[in-house]
N, C-alpha and C positions, 0 to 999 in steps of 0.2 A: 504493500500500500504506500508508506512513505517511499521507497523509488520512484512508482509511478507519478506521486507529487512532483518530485524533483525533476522528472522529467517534463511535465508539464510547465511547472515553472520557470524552466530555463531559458532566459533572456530577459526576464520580467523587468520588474524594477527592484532593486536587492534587496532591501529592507522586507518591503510585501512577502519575497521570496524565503527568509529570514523566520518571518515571523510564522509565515502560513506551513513551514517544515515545522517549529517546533509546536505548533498547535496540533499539529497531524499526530507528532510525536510521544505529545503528553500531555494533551487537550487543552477546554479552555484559558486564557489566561487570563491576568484581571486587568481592567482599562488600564489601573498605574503601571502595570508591565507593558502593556500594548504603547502608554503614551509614552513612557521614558523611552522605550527604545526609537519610537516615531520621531519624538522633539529632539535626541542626541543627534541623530542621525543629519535631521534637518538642518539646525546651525551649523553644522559640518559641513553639509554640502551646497546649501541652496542659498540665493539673496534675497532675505527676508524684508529687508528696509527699500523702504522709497518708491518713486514712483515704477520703478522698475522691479520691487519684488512684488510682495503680498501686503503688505498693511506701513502702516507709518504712526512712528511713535512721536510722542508731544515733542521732543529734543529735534525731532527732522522737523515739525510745523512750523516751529517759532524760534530764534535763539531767544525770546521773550523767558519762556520755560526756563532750560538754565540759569538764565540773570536771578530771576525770582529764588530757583533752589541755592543758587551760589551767595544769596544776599541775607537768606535764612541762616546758612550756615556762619556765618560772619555774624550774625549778630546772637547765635546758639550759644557759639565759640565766647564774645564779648559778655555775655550771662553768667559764663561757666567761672568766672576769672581771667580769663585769657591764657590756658594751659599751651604748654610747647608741645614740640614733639608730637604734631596731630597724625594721626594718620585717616587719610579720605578713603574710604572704602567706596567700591562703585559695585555693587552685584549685576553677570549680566551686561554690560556697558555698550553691547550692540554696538555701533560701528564707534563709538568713543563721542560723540557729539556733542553729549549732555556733561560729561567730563569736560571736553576743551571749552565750552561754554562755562563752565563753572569755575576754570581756572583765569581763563581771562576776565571773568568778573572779579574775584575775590582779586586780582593784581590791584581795584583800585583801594582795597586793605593791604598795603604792605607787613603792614604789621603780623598780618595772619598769614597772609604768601609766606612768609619766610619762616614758617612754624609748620606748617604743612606737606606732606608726601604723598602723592599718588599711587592707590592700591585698588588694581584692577581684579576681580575674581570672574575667571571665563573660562569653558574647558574647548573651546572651540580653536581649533591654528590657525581655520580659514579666517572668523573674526577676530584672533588677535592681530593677526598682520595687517586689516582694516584700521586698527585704534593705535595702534605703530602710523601708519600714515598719517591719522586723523590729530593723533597729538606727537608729531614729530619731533616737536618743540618745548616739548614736557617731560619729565624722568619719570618713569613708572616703573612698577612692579607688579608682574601678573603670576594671579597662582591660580590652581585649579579648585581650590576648595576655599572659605573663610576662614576656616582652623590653621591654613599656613600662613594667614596674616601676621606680621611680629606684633608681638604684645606691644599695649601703650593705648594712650586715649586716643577715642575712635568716632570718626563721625562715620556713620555707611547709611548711600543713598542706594535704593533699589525702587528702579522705576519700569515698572510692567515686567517686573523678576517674577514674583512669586506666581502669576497665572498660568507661568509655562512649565513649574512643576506637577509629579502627577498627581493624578488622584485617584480614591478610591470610591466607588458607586455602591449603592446598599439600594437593594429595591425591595419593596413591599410586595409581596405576595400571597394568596391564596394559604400559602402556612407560613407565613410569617416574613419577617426580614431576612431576604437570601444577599449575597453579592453580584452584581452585577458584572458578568463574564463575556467575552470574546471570542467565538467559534470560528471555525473555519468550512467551508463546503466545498469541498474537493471539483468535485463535478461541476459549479459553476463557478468556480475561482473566487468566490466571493465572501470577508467577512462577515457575520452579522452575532448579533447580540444575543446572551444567553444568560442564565442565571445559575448559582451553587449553593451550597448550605455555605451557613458562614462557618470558617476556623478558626473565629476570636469571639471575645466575649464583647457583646453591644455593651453594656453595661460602662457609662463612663464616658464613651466615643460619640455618644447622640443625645443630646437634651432629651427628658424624660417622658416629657410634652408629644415630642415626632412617636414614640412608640405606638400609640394605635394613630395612626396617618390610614387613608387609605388605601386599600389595594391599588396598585400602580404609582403609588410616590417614590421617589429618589431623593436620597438622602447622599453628599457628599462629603468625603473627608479628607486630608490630605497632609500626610504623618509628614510627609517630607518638607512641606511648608514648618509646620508646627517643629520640628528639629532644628529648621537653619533658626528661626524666630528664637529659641530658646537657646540657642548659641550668641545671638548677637545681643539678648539681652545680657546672659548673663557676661558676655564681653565688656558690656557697660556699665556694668555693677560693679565691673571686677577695677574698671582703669579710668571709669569716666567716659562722658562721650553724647552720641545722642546716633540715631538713626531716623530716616524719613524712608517711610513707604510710601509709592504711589501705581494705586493699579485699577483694574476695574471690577469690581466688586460689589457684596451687599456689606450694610454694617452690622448685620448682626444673622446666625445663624439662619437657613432657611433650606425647605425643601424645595427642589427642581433639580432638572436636567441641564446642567451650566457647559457641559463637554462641546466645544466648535471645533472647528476647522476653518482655515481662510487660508485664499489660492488669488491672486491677482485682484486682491481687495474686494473680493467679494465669497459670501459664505459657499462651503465646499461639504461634503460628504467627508466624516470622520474616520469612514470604514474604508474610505479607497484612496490610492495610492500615498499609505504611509511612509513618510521619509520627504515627500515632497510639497507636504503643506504643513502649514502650522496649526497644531492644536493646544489648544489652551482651555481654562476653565475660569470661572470668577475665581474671585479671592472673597474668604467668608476670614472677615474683618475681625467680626466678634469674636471667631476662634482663636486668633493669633493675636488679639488683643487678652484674650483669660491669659494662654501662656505670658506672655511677654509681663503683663504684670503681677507676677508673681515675682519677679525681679528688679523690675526698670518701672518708671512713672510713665504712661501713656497719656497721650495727648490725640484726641480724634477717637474714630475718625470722620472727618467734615469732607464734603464732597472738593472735589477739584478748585470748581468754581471756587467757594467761598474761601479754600485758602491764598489759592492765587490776586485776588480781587481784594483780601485782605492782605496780602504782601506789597501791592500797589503794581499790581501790571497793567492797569488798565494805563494810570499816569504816565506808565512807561513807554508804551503804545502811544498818549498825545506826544510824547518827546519825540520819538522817533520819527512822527510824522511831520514834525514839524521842519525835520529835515528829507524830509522823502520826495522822491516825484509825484505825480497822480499815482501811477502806476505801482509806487512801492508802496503809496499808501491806502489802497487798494488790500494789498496783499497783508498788510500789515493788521488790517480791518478784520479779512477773512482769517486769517490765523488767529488774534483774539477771541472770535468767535467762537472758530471750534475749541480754541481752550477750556474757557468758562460757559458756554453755554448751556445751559441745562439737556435741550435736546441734539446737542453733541459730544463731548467729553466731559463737561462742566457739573452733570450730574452723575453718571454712573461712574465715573473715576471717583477713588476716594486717596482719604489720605491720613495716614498715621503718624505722630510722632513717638517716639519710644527716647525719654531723659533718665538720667541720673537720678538715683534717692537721694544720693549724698550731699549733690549741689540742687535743689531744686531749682528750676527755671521755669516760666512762663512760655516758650516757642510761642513767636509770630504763626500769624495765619489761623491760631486755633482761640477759641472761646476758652473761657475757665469751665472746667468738668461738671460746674453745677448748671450748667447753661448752655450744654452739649443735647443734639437732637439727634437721635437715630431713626433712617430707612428700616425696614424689614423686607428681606427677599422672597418674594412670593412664587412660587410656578408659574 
C-alpha cells in the first residue's frame, strides 16, 4: 500500500508528498503536526511578503508602524530607569522591515541607540539573508530559538509571530470532545479532516464553561504559543524588560474554526498544496495573557487601532504629508487607514504588553487595567 502511494506521488509537491506517506504510514495526524511541518517548510521556500507573495504585514504598509513600535520602546526603556545593555528581540522579523524601521527611529534617542543590540530569532536561511540585506547597516545577531538569546534586559517585539505557530483542534462530538485529525485518501490524493479520542486530559486546557458546547464546536489550543509566552515572560522577570505582541486575534478565549490558509492574498484551501501557502490561526489573547501573568504585569490587550492612534500616528501621518506630493499623500492616507481602521486591521489586530513587576510602568498606547475592554471571539 505505502509503495503504491509513493508511486503515485512522485513528482508532486514534496511537503504534500511528505506528509500524505507518513499518514498512509501511521495514520491521522493532528493539525499542529500537519501545520508545523506546512508553515517550516513554507518560510523556507516560498515569498510570503508583499505584493508579490501572499499577504502583507503592517511593517510592509507603512514605515508609520515601526516609528510608533520604535517610539514605545524608547519611552518603555525611559520608565524603566534607562537600563544599559538592552537587548531588542525581534521574533519572526520576516524580511527585517519593522527592525530597520525601528532602529532608524530610536537613532533620534541617542541615548538608547547606544545601549541597545539587535537580536533576530528566525529559523528560516532563505529569510535570514533577506534581513542581512534589509539591515545591512545594522549588527545583529540571529539565533534559531529565544533561549539562545544572551541573558540581560530585554525588550522583544513579535508582530504577527504567534499566529503562524501550531495549533491544536478539539471538536465536539456525538460522544464527547474528540481531536480534530488529518487523513489522507489515497485514491483521490486528497487531505481531508477527521476526528480521534483524545490522549490528554481536557481538564485545565478548556474553560469549564466550552465543556457542554454543542455538537460541532471547535475549540483551539496552542501549547506552542503558550511555551515561547512563558519563556519570555519569565525572561523578564528574571533581567527586566518589556515585550509587545501584535497579531490578529480574539481577546479572550472563544470557540470556532480560526485555521486559514492564504495564497496570492487571497483565502486558499488548508488541505491543499501544503508547503506552498501560509497557514495561520488567530491568537487567543486571553490564553497567553493567564500564562504571561503569572510572571510579568500585562498590559492589553486593546485593539491595533487604539494603541496606535494612542501613540500619535495619526499626527505623524499630518507630518509626513505635509511634506509629501498629492500622490504620496495619497498613499500615506490609505496606509493609515488600513492600520487603525476598525474594518481593516484596526480592529481584529490586537495588542499586548507584557512589563516588569519589579519596575512597574504604565506603557503608552494602553489604558490602566481598571479601564480595559474586552472582545469575545464568537464562531
Amino acid at each position: 500500500m505505502q509503495e503504491n502511494v509513493k508511486q503515485k506521488l512522485k513528482g508532486k509537491n514534496p511537503v504534500h508528498e511528505e506528509i500524505a506517506a507518513e499518514i498512509t504510514a501511521r495514520g491521522p495526524i493532528t493539525v499542529a503536526e500537519y501545520m508545523e511541518r506546512a508553515v517550516s517548510a513554507y518560510y523556507k521556500t516560498q515569498e510570503p511578503f508583499g505584493v508579490r507573495g501572499d499577504f502583507t504585514t503592517a511593517p510592509e504598509i507603512s514605515q508609520m508602524f515601526g516609528e510608533m513600535v520604535g517610539a514605545w520602546l524608547v519611552d518603555a526603556w525611559m520608565q524603566m530607569g534607562r537600563p544599559g545593555n538592552v537587548k531588542l528581540v525581534e521574533l519572526g522579523p520576516g524580511k527585517g522591515t519593522l527592525a530597520a524601521d525601528i532602529m532608524r527611529t530610536v537613532s533620534n534617542w541617542p541615548d538608547f541607540k547606544n545601549v541597545v543590540t539587535l537580536h533576530l530569532v528566525e529559523t528560516s536561511p532563505r529569510l535570514k539573508g533577506l534581513q542581512a540585506l534589509t539591515l545591512k547597516n545594522v549588527s545583529v545577531g540571529w539565533y534559531d530559538s529565544f533561549d539562545e538569546v544572551p541573558e540581560g534586559v530585554c525588550f522583544v517585539v513579535a508582530n504577527e509571530f504567534f499566529d503562524a505557530l501550531p495549533i491544536h483542534q478539539l471538536k465536539k462530538t456525538k460522544d464527547g470532545w474528540c481531536e480534530r485529525r488529518i487523513g489522507y485518501d489515497a485514491e483521490h490524493d486528497v487531505f481531508f479532516f477527521t476526528t480521534a479520542p483524545l490522549d490528554f486530559k481536557l481538564e485545565g486546557m478548556m474553560p469549564e464553561d466550552f465543556m457542554a458546547a454543542p455538537e460541532g464546536s471547535i475549540f483551539e489550543i496552542s501549547p506552542a504559543s503558550l511555551e515561547v509566552m512563558q519563556r519570555v515572560s519569565e525572561r523578564i522577570a528574571r533581567h527586566g524588560g518589556a515585550a509587545l505582541i501584535l497579531d490578529y486575534g480574539h481577546a479572550e478565549a472563544g470557540l470556532g474554526d480560526t485555521l486559514q490558509a492564504v495564497a496570492h492574498h487571497k483565502y486558499a484551501d488548508v488541505l491543499e498544496d501544503p508547503g506552498l501557502r501560509d497557514i495561520t490561526a488567530h491568537v487567543d489573547f486571553g490564553t497567553l495573557k493567564a500564562v504571561a501573568s503569572q510572571r510579568a504585569v500585562v498590559s492589553g490587550p486593546v485593539t491595533q487601532g487604539e494603541f496606535l492612534i494612542g501613540l500619535g500616528i495619526e499626527a505623524r501621518a499630518q507630518s509626513l504629508c505635509k511634506k509629501a506630493t498629492d500622490e504620496q499623500r495619497e498613499d500615506i492616507t490609505t496606509a493609515l487607514c488600513r492600520l487603525v481602521a476598525p474594518k481593516e486591521m484596526g480592529r481584529l489586530f490586537k495588542v499586548m504588553a507584557l512589563t516588569s513587576r519589579e519596575k512597574p510602568i504604565q506603557p503608552a498606547g494602553f489604558v490602566p487595567a481598571a479601564g480595559e475592554q474586552h472582545e469575545t471571539h464568537h464562531d
